[in-house]
N, C-alpha and C positions, 0 to 999 in steps of 0.2 A: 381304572381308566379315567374316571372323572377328578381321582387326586393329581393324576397324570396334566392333564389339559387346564387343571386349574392353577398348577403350578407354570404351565406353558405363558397359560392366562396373562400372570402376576410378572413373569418376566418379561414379558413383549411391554406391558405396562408400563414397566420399570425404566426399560431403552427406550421407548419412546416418550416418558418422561426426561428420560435423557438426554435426548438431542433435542424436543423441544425448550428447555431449560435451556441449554446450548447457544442454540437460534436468540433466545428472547436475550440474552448476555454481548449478544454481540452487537458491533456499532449502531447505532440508528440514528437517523439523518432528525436533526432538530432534538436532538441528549447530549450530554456529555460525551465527550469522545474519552476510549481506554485512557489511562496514563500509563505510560512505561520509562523504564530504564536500561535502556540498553548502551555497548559497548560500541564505541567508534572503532574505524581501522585502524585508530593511534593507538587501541585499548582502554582509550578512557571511556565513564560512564556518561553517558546524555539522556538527561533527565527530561522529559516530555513538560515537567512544570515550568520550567527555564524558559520555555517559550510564551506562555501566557502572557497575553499583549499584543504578542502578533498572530496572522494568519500563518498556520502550518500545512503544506503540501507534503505526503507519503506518498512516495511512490515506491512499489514492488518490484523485485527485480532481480535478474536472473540474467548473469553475463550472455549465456549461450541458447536464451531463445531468440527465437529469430524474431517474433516480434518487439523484441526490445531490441533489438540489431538492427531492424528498420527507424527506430530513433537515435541512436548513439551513432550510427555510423557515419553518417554528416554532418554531425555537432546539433544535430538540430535540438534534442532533448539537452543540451547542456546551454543551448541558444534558453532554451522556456525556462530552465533554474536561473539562469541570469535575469530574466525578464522578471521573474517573480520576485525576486531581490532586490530590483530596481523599483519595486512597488512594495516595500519593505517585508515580504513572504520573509520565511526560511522554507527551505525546501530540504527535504531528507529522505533518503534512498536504501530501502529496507532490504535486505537479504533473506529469507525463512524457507531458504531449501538446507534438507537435515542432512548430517552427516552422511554421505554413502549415497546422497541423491544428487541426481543432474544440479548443476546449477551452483552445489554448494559452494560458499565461500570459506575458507580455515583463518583463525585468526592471523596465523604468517603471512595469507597471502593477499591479507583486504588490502595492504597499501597499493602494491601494485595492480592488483584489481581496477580497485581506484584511480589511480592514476591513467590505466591504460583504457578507463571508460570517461575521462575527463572529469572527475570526480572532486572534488576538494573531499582528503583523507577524514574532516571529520564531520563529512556528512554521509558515508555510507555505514552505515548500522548494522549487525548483527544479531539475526533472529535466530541461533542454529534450533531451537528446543518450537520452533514455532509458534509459543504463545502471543507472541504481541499478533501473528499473521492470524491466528486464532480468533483472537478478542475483537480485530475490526472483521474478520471475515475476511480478510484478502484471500481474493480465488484465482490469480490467473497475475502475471508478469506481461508488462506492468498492468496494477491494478492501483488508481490514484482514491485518495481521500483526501480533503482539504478542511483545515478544522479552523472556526474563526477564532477572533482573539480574545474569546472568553473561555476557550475548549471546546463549544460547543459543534456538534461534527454538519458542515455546512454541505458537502457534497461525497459523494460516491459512488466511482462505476470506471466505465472507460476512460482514456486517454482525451479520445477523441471520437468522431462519427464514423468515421471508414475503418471498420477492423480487417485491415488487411497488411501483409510482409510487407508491402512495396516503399523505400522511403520520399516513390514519387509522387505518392497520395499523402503527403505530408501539407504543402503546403494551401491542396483544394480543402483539405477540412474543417470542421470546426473544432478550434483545442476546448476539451470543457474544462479542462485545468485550469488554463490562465483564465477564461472566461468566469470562473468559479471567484479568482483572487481578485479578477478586476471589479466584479461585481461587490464584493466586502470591502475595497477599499473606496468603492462608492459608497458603503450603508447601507446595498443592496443585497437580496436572498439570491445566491444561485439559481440561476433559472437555465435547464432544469438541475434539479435537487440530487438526481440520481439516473445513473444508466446502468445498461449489463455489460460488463466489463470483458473484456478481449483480450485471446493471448495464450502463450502456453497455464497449462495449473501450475498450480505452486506446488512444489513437491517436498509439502511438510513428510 
């Protein structure tokens, strides 16, 4: 009985070294942000180092939730990657629903994806295996990060302050997105740093 429970012991131990290891691996606000390599909807590779210099915006995303359907649907989210362009950002639009889950995107059909969510083809990314949505922790579509221009990861969390479908609550909000880039291209810290993000889960 007691080899019993001591082996119980050792493996409860074990997994929750696990996921605490897990947790400490993942993005933290004021470290390095992940670096990754992922595949655009052309199929090419886009290398996360390429951008070092500028401020980079992630955002999560998932053609068929509806909370991303309250931004796309009126340009408005394709309104905020311009605006953050105009303020030298790159802005990049991650996919990390797996094969056979809601959401997913197949490498066939990112262009038109792309296209019909007002995309430029290669800024929408491919996460199928999950790991890049792993490494920052993205939990929920959209879920934004903004990394300044040394890598370092400057914000994380919601969109914005009203987490709700509606794309009529768009324009009373506060964006923490752009406020995140306008704030670095002042030489200022995101204020705030971090929020709890909104939205369907990612369906690694």
């Amino acid at each position: 009985m007691r080899s019993r429970l001591f082996v119980l012991l050792v493996a409860f131990l074990a997994l929750f070294g696990s996921a605490s290891q897990l947790r400490a691996e993942q993005a933290a606000i004021g470290a390095p942000a992940p670096e990754f390599n992922l595949n655009n909807a052309l199929g090419n590779i886009v290398s996360s180092r390429s951008f070092l210099g500028k401020t980079v915006v992630l955002e999560w995303f998932n053609p068929g939730c509806p909370f991303v359907k309250k931004f796309y649907a009126n340009t408005d989210m394709q309104r905020f990657q311009a605006e953050t362009r105009k303020l030298g950002a790159v802005w990049l639009t991650i996919n990390s629903s797996a094969p056979g889950k809601p959401g997913h995107i197949s490498k066939d059909e990112a262009v038109s994806v792309a296209k019909e969510n007002g995309l430029a083809p290669e800024s929408l990314l491919l996460d199928p295996e999950g790991s890049v949505g792993r490494s920052f922790g993205a939990k929920t579509t959209p879920h934004i990060f903004v990394i300044d221009s040394t890598g370092i990861l400057a914000y994380a969390g919601a969109i914005d302050n009203v987490p709700s479908t509606r794309s009529s609550d768009i324009a009373s909000a506060s964006n923490y997105a752009i406020n995140a880039v306008k704030s670095l291209a002042a030489n200022q810290r995101p204020n705030p740093a971090s929020t709890d993000p909104y939205g369907c889960s990612v369906k690694y």
